[in-house]
C-alpha positions in Angstrom: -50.2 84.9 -30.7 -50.6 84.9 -34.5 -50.8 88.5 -34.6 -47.3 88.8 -32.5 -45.7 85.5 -35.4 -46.8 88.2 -38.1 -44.9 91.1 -36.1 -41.9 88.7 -35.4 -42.0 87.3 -39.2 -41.7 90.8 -40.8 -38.9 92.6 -38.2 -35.5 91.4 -39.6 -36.6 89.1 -41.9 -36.7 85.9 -39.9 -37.7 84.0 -42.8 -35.0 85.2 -45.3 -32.6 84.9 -42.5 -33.6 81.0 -41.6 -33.7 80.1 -45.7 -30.6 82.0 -46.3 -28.9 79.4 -43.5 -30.2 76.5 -44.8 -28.9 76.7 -47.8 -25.6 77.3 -47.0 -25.5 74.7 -44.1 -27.5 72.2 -44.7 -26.5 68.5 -44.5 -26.1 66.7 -48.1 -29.0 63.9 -47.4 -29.5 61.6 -50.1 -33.2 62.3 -50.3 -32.5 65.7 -50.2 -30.4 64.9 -53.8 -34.2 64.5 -55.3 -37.5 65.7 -55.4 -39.4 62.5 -55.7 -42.4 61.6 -53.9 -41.6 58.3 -53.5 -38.1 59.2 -52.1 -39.9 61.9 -49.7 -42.5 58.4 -48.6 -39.7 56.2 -47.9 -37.3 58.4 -45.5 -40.2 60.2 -43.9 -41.6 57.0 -43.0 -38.1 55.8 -41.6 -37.0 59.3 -39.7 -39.8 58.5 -37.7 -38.6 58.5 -34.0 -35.3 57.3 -35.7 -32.1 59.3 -36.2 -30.7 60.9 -39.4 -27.6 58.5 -39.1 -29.4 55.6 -38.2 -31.9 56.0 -41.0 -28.9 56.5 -44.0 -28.3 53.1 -44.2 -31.2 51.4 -44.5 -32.5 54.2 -46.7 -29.7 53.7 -49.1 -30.7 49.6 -49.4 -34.0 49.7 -49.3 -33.9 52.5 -52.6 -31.6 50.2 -54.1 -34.2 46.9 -53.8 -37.0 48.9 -54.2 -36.7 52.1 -56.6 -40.4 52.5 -56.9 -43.7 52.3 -55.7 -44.7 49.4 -57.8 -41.6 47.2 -56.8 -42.2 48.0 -53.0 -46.3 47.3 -53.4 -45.3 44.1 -55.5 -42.5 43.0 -53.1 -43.5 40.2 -50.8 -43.8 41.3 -46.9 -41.1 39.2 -45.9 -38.5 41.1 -47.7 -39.8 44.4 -46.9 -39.0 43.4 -43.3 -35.6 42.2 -43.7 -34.8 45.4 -45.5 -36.4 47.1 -42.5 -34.3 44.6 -39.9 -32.6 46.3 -37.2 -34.4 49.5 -37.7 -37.8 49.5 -35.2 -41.0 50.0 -35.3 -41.9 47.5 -37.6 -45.6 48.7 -38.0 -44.0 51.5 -40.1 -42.9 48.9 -42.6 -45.8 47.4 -43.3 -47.7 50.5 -43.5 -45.7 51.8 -45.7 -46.3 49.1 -48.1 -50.0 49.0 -48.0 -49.5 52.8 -48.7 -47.5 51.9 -51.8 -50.4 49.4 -52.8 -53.0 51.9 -52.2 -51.0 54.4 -54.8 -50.4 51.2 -57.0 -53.8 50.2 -57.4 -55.9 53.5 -56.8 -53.4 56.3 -58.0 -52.0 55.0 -61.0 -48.7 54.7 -59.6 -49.0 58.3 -58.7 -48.5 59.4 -55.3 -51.1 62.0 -54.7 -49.8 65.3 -54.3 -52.7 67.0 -51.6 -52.5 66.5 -48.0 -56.3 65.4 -47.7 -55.6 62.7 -50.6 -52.1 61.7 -48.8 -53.6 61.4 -45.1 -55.6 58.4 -46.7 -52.9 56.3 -47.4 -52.0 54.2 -44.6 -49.6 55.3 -42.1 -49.4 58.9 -43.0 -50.4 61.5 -40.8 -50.7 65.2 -40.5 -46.8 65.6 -40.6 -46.1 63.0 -43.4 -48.6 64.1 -45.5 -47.2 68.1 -44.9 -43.6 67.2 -46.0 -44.9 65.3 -49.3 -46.7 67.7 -50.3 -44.1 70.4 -49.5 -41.0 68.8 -50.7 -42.1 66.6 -53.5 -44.7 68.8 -55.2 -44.2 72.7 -53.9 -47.1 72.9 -52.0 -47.5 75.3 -48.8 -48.5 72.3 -46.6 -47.2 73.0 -42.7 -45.3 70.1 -41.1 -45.0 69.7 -37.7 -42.8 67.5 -36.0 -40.2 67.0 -32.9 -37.9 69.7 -33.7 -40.4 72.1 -35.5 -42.4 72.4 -32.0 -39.4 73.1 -30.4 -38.1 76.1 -32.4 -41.3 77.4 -32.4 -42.0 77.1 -28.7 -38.8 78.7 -28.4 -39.1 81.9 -31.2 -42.7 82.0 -29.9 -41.8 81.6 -25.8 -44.7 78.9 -25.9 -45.0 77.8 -22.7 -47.8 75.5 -22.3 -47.2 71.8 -22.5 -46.4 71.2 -26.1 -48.4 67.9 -26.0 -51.5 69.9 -24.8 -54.3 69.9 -27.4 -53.9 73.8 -27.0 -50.5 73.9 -28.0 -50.9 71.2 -30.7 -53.1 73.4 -32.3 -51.2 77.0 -31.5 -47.7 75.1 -33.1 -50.2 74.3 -36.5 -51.2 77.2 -36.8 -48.0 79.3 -36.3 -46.5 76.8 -38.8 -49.4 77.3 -41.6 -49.1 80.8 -41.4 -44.9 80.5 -41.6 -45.4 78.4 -44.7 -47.8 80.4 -46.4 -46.1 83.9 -46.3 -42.1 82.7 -46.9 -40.7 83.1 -49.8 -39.3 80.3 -52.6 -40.2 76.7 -52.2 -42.0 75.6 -49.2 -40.3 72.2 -48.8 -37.1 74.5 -48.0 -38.5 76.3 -45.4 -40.0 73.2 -44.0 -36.7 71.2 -43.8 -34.8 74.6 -42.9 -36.8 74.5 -39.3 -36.7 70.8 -39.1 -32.9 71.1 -40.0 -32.4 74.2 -37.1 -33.7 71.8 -34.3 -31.6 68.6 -35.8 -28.5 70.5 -35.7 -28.7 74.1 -33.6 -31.7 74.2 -31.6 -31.3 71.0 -29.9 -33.4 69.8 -26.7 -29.9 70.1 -24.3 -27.4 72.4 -24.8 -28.3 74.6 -27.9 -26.2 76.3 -29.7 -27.7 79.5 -29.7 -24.3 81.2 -30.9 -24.2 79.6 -34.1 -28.5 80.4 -34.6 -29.1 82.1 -37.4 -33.0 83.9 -36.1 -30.9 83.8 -32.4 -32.1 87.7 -32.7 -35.4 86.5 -32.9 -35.9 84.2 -30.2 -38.0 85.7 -27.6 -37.0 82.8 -25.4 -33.2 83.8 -25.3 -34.2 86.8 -24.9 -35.5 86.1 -21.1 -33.3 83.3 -20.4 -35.9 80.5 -21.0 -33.9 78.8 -23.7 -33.3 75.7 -21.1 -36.8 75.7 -20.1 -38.7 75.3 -23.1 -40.3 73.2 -24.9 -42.2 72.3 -21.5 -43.7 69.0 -22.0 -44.8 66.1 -19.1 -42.0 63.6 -18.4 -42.6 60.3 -20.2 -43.5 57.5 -17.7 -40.1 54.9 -17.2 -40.3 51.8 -19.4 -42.2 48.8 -17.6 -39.5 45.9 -17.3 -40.0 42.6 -18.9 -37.7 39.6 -17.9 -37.7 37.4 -20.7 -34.9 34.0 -21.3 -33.8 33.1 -25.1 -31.9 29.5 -26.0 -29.4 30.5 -29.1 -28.8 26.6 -30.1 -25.9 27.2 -33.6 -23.0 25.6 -35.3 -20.4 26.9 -37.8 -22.9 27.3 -40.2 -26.6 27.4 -38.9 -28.5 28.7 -36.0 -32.3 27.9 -34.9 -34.6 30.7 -35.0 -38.2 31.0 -34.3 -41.2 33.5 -36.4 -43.0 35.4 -34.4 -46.8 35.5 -35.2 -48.0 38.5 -36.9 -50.6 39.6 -34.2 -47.3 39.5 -31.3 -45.0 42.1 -30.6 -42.3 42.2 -33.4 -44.7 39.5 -35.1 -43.4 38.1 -38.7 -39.6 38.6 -37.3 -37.3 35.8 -36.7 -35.1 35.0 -33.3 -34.0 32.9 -30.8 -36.8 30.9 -29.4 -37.3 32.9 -26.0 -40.2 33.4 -23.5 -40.7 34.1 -19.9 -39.8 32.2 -17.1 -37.2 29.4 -16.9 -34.7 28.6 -19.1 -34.8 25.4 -18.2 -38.7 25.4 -19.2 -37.7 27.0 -22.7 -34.9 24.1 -23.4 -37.5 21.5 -22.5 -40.2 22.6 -24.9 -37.2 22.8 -27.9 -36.2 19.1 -27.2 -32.7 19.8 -25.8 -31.3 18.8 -22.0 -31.0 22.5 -19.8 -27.3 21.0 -18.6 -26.1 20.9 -22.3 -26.7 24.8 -22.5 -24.0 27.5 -20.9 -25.0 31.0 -19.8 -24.3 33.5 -22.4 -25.1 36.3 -20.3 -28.1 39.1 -20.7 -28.9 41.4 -23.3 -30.5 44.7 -22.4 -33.4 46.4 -25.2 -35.2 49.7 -24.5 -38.3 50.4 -26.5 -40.4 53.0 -26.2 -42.5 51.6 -23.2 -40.7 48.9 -22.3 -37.7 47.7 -20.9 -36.6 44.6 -21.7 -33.7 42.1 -20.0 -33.1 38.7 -21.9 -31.2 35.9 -19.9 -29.3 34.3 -22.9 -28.5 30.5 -23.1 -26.1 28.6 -25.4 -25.4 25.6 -26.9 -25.2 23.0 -29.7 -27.4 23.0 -32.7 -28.5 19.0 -33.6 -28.8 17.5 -36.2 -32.8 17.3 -35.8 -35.3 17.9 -38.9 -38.6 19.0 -36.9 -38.5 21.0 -33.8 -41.6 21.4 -31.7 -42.3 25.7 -31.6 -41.2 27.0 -28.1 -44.3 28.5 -27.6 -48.2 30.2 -28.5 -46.6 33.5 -29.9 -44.4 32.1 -33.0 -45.7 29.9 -36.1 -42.8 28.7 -37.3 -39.2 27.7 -36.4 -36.5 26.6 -38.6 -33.0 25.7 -39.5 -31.6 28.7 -40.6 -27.9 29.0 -42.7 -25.7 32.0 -41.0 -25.3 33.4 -44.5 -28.9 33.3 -45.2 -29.3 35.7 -42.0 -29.7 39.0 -44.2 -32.4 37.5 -46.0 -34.5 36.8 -43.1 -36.6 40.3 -40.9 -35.5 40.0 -37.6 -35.4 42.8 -35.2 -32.3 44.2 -33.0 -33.0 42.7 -30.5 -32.3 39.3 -32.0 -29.1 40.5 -33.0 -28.2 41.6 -29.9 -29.1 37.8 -28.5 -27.1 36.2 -31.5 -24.1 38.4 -30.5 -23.7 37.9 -27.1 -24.0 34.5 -27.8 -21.1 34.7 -30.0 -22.7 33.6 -33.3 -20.8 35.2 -36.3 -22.6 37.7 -38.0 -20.5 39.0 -40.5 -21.8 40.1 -44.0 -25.0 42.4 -42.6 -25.3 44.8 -44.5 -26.4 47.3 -41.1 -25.4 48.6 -38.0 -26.6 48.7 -34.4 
């Protein structure tokens, strides 16, 4: 197979060809304005299962709060994850800042610039550490990621499961050699065929038309464009049923904290838990027939599917309220413009919405 990537390299100049497309088409990305480590870190981190134009947004803020490595390893957790609200995955977050402690502390403030020195910081991996070292310091480190192992199953007609250990290792090695024999800056070619399966070689409907190494591709060549990558069908989300009481007023609503070791633990919501909402309004101190039905939110994760029964009603005037149950630690009073402050996840939002709580001024989007 390596033998055949060399052949396939060399006739037509796939590299030039792929380079030559990527500058010229490219999309203007704000970390793509800079080569800066730190920059590199931080939207890495984010793009992690998580679009381009869902990223752009909370990139933009959280560079803004925190422009460097120190303020993001001296910032305190709780306003890492409110910059991170909304967007998922919130382990990512607070890997990423014991990264930036690790680099504060042990690097001088200097993120390190070899793959074996960057796959000890928490939370980076093979890929992460490949399109640091690429992008942000030139080096010919291989990346390979969702839409890399898809144009090269495709160029390469790989046909085995992509996910197989085989493959995993075939898809490495094909991308090693590609970095290490094209020419100019390796974090080009890198983003060039990240950026052909973002935009051109998509997973349905490809635009093999507009391809710029379409010549190349030995899978369009026998009609197996629409076949490949082959990879086993994910298993369907396991359904939760879950009930949330959103108690507010003109001005404040009641939200819980989850506890760190939960699911979503260290956000802030809606009290909510399983069962009975007439169970959940009990435990908060308020009569079920004072609440209306605000109707049901839907929230698909990666392995889960989750359908909240949502409850409504008054917020009173109370100073203590007893926590709704064994997976938050705190629960509080909290002001409707204090909301952006405070890390709470999508899903929250999605409660507070349907139960017609105002959330204008968030700086993010769905």
């Amino acid at each position: 197979m390596l033998a055949s990537a060399i052949r396939l390299m060399t006739k037509g100049d796939l590299q030039r060809s792929l380079l030559d497309w990527y500058a010229r088409e490219r999309r203007d990305l704000p970390w793509r304005r800079v080569r800066d480590p730190y920059a590199t870190l931080v939207s890495e981190t984010m793009l992690q299962q998580t679009r381009i134009q869902t990223v752009l947004p909370y990139y933009e803020r959280f560079m803004r709060e925190l422009p460097t490595i120190y303020a993001l390893a001296e910032a305190p957790e709780e306003r890492v994850l409110a910059l991170w609200s909304g967007l998922g995955y919130y382990r990512r977050a607070r890997m990423l800042q014991a990264a930036a402690k690790c680099v504060a502390a042990v690097h001088g403030g200097r993120i390190p610039q070899e793959t074996s020195d960057l796959r000890e910081l928490e939370g980076v991996g093979a890929y992460t550490a490949g399109a640091i070292a690429s992008i942000a310091f030139g080096r010919r480190a291989a990346l390979v990621d969702g839409n890399v192992a898809r144009v090269l199953a495709r160029l390469f007609l790989i046909e085995e499961d992509i996910k197989s250990t085989r493959a995993k290792a075939l898809l490495w090695k094909l991308a090693e050699k590609l970095v290490t024999t094209a020419d100019g800056h390796p974090g080009d070619w890198n983003q060039a065929l990240m950026e052909l399966g973002a935009t051109v070689c998509s997973p349905r409907d490809p635009r093999c038309g507009a391809c710029p190494v379409r010549d190349h591709c030995k899978a369009l060549e026998r009609g197996l464009v629409a076949t490949l990558p082959r990879s086993e069908a994910r298993p369907r989300p396991r359904l939760i049923r879950r009930v949330a009481v959103v108690l507010a007023s003109s001005v404040a609503v009641l939200l819980a904290r989850r506890r760190t070791d939960s699911m979503m633990g260290g956000l802030w919501e809606p009290p909510s838990g399983e069962g009975d909402i007439d169970v959940l309004a009990s435990r908060l101190g308020v009569h079920p027939r004072s609440l209306q039905s605000a109707g049901e939110v839907v929230h698909v994760l990666t392995h889960r599917r989750m359908r909240v029964e949502v409850a409504r009603g008054a917020l009173p005037r109370r100073k203590r309220w007893a926590l709704p149950g064994t997976d938050y630690d705190a629960i509080e009073r909290v002001a409707l413009e204090d909301l952006a402050s405070l890390a709470h996840s999508s899903l929250a939002r999605k409660v507070l919405i349907v139960a017609n709580v105002p959330l204008r001024g968030l700086p993010w989007k769905e």
